[in-house]
C-alpha positions in Angstrom: -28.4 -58.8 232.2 -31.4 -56.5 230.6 -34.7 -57.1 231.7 -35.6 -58.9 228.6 -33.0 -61.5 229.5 -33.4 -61.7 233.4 -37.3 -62.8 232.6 -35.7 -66.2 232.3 -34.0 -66.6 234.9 -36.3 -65.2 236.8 -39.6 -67.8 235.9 -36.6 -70.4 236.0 -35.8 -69.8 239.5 -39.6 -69.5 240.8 -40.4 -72.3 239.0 -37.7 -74.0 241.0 -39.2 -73.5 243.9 -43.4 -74.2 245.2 -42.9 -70.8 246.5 -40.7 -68.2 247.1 -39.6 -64.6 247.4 -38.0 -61.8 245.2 -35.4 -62.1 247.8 -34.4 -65.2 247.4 -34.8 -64.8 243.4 -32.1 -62.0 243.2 -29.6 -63.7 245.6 -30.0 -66.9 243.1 -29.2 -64.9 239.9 -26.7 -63.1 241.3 -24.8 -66.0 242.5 -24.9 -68.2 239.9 -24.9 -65.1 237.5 -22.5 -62.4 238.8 -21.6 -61.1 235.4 -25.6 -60.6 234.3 -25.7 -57.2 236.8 -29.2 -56.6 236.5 -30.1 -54.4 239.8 -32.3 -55.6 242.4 -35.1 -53.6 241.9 -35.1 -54.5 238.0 -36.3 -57.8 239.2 -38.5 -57.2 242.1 -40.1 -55.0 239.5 -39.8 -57.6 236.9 -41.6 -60.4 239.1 -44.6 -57.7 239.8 -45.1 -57.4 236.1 -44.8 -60.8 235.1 -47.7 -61.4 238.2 -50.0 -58.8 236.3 -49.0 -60.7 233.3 -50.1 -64.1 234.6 -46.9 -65.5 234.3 -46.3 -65.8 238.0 -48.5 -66.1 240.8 -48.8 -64.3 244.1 -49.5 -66.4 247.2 -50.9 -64.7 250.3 -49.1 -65.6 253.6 -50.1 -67.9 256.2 -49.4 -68.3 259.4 -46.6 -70.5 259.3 -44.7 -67.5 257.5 -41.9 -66.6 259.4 -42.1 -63.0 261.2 -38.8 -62.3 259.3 -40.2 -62.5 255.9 -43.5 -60.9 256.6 -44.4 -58.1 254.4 -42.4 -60.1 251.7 -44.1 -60.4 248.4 -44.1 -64.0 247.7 -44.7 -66.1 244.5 -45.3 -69.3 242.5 -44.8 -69.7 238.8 -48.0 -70.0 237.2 -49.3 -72.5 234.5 -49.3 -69.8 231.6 -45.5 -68.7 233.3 -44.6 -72.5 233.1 -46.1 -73.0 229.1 -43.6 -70.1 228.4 -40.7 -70.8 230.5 -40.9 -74.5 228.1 -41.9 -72.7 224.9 -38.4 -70.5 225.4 -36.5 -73.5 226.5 -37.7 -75.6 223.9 -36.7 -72.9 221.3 -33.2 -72.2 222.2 -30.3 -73.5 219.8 -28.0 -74.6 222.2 -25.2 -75.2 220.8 -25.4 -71.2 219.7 -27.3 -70.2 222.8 -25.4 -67.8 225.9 -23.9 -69.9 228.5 -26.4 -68.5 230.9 -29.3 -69.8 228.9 -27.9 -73.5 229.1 -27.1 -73.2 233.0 -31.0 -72.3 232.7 -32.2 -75.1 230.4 -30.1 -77.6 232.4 -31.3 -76.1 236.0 -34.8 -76.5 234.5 -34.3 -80.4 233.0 -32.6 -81.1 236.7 -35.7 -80.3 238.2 -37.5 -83.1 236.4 -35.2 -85.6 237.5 -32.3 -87.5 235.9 -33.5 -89.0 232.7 -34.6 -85.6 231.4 -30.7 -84.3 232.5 -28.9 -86.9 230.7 -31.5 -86.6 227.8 -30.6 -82.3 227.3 -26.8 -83.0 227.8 -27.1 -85.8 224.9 -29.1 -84.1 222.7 -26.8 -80.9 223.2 -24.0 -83.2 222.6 -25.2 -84.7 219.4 -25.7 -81.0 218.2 -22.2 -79.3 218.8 -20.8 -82.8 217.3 -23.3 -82.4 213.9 -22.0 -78.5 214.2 -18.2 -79.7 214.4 -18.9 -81.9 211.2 -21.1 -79.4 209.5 -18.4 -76.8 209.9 -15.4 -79.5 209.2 -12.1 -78.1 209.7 -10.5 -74.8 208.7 -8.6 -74.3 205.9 -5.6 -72.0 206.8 -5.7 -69.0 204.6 -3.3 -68.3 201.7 -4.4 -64.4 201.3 -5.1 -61.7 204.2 -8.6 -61.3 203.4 -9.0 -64.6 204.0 -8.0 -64.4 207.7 -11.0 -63.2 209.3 -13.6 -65.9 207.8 -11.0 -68.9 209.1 -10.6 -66.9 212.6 -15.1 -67.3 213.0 -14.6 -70.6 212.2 -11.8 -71.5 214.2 -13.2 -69.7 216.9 -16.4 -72.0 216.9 -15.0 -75.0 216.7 -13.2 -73.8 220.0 -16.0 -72.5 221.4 -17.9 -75.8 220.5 -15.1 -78.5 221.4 -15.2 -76.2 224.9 -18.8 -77.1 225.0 -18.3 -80.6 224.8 -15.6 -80.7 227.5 -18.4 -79.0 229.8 -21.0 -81.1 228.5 -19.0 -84.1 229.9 -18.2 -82.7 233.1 -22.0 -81.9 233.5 -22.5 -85.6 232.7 -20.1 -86.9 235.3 -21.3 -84.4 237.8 -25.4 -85.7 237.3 -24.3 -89.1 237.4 -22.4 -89.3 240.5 -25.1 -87.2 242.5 -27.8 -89.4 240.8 -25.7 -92.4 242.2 -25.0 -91.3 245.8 -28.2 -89.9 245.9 -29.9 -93.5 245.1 -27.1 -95.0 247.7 -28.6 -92.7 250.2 -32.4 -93.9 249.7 
């Protein structure tokens, strides 16, 4: 993942949590984002830019901090960090927009609670199927030069009938944790 792109998931993942370490940051990227390889110290040196910047926040320890993470630079998103964080997610086409940037968009909604989940994974829906119709089917080419143009458009529709299939697995997923997790109140 270059740095341009890791800024992302970087706000996303502080703004996850009221506060929290580089640490912790890196081990969530590279979990949920093994194929991104951005290096450790790319984002430790990433978050202490985007704290000059404003976009982050650095929160002095206490004395509740464990001895273990002493010495541990640790952070908050900001306000300005959470304007942009929104501005970006607001902006993305996401029926066009890198699997990673979803995962981010959909962390983000989850945070807000259920109504804002189901809202992204409609609207996305109601996008890839205007795309599908937009696009319509393929014609299947009569002349060799013709081949390449109906292999892009084949390979969105797969790409976007794929999308859907996730889409409702995402759907199925929030549901059932938003049900146990109202069973369990």
């Amino acid at each position: 993942m270059a740095a341009t792109n890791s800024k992302w998931a970087v706000l996303t993942y502080v703004g996850l949590h009221s506060v929290t370490h580089g640490y912790m940051v890196v081990s969530q990227i590279e979990d949920q984002f093994p194929s991104w390889g951005t290096s450790r110290s790319t984002i430790y040196q990433q978050m202490q830019r985007m704290a000059h910047d404003g976009l982050l926040e650095e929160v002095a320890e206490d004395d509740s901090v464990s001895a273990r993470s002493r010495g541990r630079r640790r952070y908050r998103l900001s306000a300005r960090g959470a304007e942009e964080l929104a501005r970006f997610l607001r902006g993305l086409d996401l029926t066009q927009a890198p699997r990673e940037y979803f995962v981010l968009a959909l962390l983000w909604a989850t945070r807000q609670g259920p109504e804002i989940t189901t809202r992204l994974l409609d609207d996305l829906e109601e996008r890839v199927l205007e795309r599908l119709d937009e696009i319509g089917p393929a014609p299947r080419p009569e002349r060799l030069h013709e081949l390449g143009g109906w292999g892009l458009v084949k390979d969105e529709r797969i790409a976007l009938n794929a999308r859907l299939t996730w889409i409702e697995k995402m759907r199925q997923a929030s549901e059932e944790l938003t049900r146990s997790a109202g069973a369990q109140r």
